[in-house]
N, C-alpha and C positions, 0 to 999 in steps of 0.2 A: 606692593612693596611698602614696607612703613618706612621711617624713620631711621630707626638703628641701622637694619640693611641698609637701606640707602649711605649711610657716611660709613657704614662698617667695610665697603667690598669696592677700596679703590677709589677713583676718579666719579664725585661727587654726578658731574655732568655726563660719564657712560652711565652711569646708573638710573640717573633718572629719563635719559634716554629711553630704559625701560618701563616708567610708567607712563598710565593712560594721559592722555592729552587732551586738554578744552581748549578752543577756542575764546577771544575776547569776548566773543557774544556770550556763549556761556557761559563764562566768568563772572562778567558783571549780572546775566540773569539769575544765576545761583546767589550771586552777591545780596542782590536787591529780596529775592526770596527767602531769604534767608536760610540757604539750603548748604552752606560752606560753614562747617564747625568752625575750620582752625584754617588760618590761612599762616603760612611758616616761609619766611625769608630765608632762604640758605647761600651761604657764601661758596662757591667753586675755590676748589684747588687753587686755581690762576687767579682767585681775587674779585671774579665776577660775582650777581646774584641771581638766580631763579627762584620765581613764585610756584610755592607748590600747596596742597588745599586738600584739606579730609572735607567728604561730600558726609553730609546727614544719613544718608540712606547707600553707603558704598562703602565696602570695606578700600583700604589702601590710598593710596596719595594716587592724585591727579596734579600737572601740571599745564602750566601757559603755554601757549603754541605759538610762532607767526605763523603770518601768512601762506609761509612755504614750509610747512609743518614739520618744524624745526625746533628747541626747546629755545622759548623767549628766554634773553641773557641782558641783563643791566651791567656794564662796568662802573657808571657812578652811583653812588645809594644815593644821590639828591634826587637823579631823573627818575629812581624808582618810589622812592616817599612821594614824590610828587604824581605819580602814575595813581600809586594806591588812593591816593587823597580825591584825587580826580576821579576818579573810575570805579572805586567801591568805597565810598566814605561810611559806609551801613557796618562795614565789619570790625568787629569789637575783641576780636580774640586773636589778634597776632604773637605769633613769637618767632625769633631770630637767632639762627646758628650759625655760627661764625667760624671759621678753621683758621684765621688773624687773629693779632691785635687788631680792636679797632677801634675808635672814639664812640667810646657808647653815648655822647651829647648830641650825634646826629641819628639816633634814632628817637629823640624826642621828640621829631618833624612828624612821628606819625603819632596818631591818636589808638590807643585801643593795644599796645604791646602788652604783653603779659609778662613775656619771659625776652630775654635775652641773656645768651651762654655760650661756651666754645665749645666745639663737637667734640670734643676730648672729656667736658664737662659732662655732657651730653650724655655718654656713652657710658661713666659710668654706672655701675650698681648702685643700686637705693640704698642708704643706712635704714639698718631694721634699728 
């Protein structure tokens, strides 16, 4: 599943429900090897955020897992800038979609954004 699908068909969080799952281990092993193209902050329907991550050598998004493999959810973006900062400080190519307003001065906390946009943004068509 990319992108589009995913915010095109409904409830951000059933969706990615459907894609594949890493664990923290190899999260940050992918992190450290640098085998995570894009790693994409998305904001849920309900205001939450989940990490989700294009692999170098894998078509489609993979996402974070807990423990009880379940899709990892941040409701504050402080505890989650602070997770990324902490946990994969090597990746350089974030971007952030948002389905809120929201104060784009707290995604300054991370280093390495490229993009941030509202899935509405997001969705459209390219100007030729």
């Amino acid at each position: 599943m990319n992108i589009q699908k995913l915010l095109k068909g409904g409830s951000i969080l059933e969706n990615i429900a459907k894609c594949d799952r890493l664990t923290e281990t190899a999260f940050i092993e992918y992190a450290e090897n640098k085998a995570i193209e894009t790693l994409t902050i998305l904001q849920t329907n309900e205001g939450g955020y989940v990490l989700a991550v294009t692999l170098t050598w894998k078509d489609g998004l993979s996402v974070l897992e807990t423990t009880r493999n379940t899709v990892r959810e941040w409701v504050d973006f402080d505890r989650l800038a602070k997770h990324i900062s902490e946990k994969y400080p090597r990746l350089t190519d974030i971007q952030v979609i948002l389905n809120k307003e929201f104060v784009i001065n707290q995604h300054m906390k991370l280093k390495g954004v490229k993009a941030v946009c509202f899935d509405s943004e997001y969705l459209q068509p390219e100007k030729q």
